[in-house]
Structure formats: structure tokens, C-alpha cells
N, C-alpha and C positions, 0 to 999 in steps of 0.2 A: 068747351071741354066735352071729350067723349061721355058714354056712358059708363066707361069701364078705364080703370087705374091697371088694371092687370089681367092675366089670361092660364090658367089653369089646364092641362090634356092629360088626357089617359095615353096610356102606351102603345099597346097592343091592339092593331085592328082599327087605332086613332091618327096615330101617327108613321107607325111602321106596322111590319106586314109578316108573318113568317114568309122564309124563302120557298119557290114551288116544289110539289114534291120531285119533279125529276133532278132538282139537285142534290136532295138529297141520297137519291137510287146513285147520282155518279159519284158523290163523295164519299159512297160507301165501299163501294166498288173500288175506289181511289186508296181506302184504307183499310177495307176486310179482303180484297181479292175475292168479292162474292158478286156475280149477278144478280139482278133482281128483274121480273116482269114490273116496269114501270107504271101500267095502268093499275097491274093486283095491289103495289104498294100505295098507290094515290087512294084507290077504293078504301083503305085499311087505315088509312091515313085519317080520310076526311070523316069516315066512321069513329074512330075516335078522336078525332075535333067536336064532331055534333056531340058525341057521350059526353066530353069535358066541361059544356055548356050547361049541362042540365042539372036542375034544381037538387036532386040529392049527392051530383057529387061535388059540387059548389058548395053544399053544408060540411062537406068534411074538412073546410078549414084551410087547406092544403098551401094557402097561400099566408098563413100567419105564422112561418117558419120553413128556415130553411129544408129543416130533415120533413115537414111533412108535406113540402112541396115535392120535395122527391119520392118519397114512401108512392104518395099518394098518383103521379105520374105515372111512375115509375110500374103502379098497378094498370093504370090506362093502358101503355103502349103493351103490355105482357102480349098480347096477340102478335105484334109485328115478329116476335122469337120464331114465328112458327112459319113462317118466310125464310127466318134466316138466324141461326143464332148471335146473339150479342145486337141483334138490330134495335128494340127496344134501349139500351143503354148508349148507342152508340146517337141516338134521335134523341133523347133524351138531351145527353150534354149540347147535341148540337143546338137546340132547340134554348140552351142556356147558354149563349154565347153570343157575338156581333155577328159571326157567320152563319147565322140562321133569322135571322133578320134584316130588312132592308128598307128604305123610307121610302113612302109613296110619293110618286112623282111631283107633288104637293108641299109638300112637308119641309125641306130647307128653304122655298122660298118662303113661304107664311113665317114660319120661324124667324127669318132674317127682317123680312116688314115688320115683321112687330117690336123686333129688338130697335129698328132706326125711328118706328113712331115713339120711342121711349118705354115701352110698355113690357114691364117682366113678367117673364113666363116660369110657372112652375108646372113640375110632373107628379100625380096623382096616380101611382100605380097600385095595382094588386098583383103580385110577383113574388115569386119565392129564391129571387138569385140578383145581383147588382146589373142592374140595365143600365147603368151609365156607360158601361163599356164599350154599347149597341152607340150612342151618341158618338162618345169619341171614336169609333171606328168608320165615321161617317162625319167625322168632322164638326158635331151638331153640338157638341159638350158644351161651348161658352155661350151659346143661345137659351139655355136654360139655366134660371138662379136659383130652383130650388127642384132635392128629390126627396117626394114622400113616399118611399115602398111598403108597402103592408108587411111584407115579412120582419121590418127593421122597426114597425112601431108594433109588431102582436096585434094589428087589427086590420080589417080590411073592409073597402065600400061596401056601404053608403055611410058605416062609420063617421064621425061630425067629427072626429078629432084629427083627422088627416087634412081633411078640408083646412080645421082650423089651424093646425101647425103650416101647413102651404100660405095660408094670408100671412100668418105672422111672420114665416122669414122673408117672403116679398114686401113686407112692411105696405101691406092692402087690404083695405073694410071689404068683408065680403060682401055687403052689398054694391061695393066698385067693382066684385068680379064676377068674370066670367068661367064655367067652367066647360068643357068640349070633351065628349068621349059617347061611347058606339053604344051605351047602355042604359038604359033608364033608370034600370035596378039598381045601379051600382052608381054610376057616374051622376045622375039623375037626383040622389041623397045631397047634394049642396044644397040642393034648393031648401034643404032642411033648416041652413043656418043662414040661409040669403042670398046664396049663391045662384043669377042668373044661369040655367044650364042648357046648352045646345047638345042636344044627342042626334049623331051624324046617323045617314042611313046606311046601312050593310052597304060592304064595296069588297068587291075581292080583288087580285092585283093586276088584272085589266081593266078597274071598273076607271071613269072620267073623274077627273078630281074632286075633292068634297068640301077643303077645307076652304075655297074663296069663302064663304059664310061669315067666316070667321071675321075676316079682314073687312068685311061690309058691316059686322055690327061695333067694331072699333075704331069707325072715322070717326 
């Protein structure tokens, strides 16, 4: 018998990816009839990617509800307006959707080896909108038996009580699991209630695959 009954992932940045910015510049384009310099939107972009990360606006909560995931967003992308009007709203939704995400080249096989070693996987997210959608739009919905979203319990990582709700609909001791996700602060809190946690190293969407790991500590 393995070391582990089951296998726990974060969402974002774990398993999938948001889409690159120049999709975003043609989808925009595709629906406002507006050009964009592609390089000034990616600068603007990744500018507020790094702001969304940092420690004071990660205390605002944003992710233990729906309205203050948006509110609070919604205050991030306020710059992109001044590129193009309605751009901020229109990255936004897209950003809340299956077409702004995409799995890394990793990620449905691991998913699928896990499901034929026997072993259930649940998702551990902090999220202010249903990501199950981002699965079934990629086919991956029946590879995962449990979503814990942070906006849908009021709490979010390193919170104990997500961890614990994920054991208990996989019907798995958390010291039988394992948890996988890009962060220590957040993803990193199992180990609070016993949860073995593997935190992957930054990869962006050329980076070489990350998750074999995974599959080497579940023989």
C-alpha cells in the first residue's frame, strides 16, 4: 500500500493556466471592434498579476465571496480602461470562465493515472466564481470527486476547514493525503491538520511539466 488514499490540487497556476495575453487582445478585438498594442496590454496585464499576489490585497478577502471577488478585481484591472474602455470588465468575465483558462500540458494525464490507480482527487480552491466549468470545458469534470471553493464555504487557505471538508467527501484520513498546489501560504496550511503538502515551483505556460511528482509519490 501507497503512502497516500488520496490526492487534493489547487486550481490555478496547479493545474491550469490563465490563457496568454495575446488571446485575450484578439478576443477583444473579436468583440469590442477595438485594437490593442499587444505587448502594452501584456505589460498591464502581468503588472496587475504581480499586484493581485501581494500580501495586502490577498487580506481583502476577495475570494470569500462572490460580490467581493468582483468588487475587488474589478478595482485591480481599473487600469486596463485606460487602453481601451470596457476592457477591465470585459477580462474580468473572461478571466471567470472555461475560455480563459486552459490545462497544462500535464494535467489530464496525471489526473486520469490517478483516477485508474484508484485514488480520488479533490480541488482545493480559493476562487470567487464556479470553476467546475473550466473542468467540464476540457473534459476533466469526472476526474475530480470533490470541489471545495472558498467563495462557497466563506473561508479561504490555509483555512483547516476546507482541507477538512475535501477529506471527508473523499472519504480519506488526512494523514493518507496528499495535498499539491504553487503555494506555501495557502496550499502549504494542510500540513496544519496532517496533510502531506507538495508545493510545485512557479511555471508559466511554456514552462516543462511539474506535476510527474505527483505520480512518483503515489506508487
Amino acid at each position: 500500500m501507497g503512502a497516500f488514499d488520496g490526492v487534493l490540487f489547487d486550481f490555478g497556476h496547479t493545474l491550469f493556466d490563465t490563457i496568454a495575453p495575446d488571446a485575450f487582445v484578439a478576443q477583444f478585438r473579436d468583440t469590442a471592434r477595438i485594437d490593442l498594442d499587444p505587448a502594452v496590454f501584456a505589460s498591464e496585464w502581468e503588472t496587475i498579476r504581480q499586484r493581485s499576489r501581494q500580501p495586502d490585497e490577498l487580506a481583502k478577502g476577495r475570494d470569500l465571496s462572490a460580490e467581493g471577488h468582483r468588487r475587488c478585481w474589478l478595482e485591480l484591472l481599473a487600469p486596463l480602461d485606460r487602453l481601451a474602455p470596457g476592457l477591465a470588465e470585459f477580462v474580468y468575465g473572461f478571466e471567470c470562465s472555461a475560455k480563459g483558462w486552459r490545462p497544462y500540458p500535464d494535467t489530464a494525464t496525471v489526473l486520469a493515472e490517478l483516477r485508474r490507480r484508484g485514488l480520488p482527487v479533490g480541488i482545493v480552491s480559493d476562487c470567487g466564481w464556479d470553476i467546475r466549468a473550466v473542468f467540464a470545458a476540457y473534459d476533466l469534470h469526472d476526474l475530480a470527486g470533490s470541489f471545495d471553493l472558498s467563495y462557497e464555504h466563506g473561508a479561504c487557505k490555509p483555512d483547516r476547514r476546507l482541507f477538512e471538508s475535501a477529506c471527508a467527501q473523499l472519504g480519506i484520513e488526512p494523514a493518507r493525503t496528499l495535498m499539491v498546489g504553487d503555494s506555501w501560504l495557502t496550499d502549504g496550511g494542510a500540513a496544519a491538520i496532517g496533510i502531506t503538502a507538495l508545493i510545485l515551483p512557479a511555471r508559466d505556460r511554456t514552462a516543462l511539466p511539474a506535476l510527474g511528482s505527483v505520480l512518483e509519490l503515489t506508487r
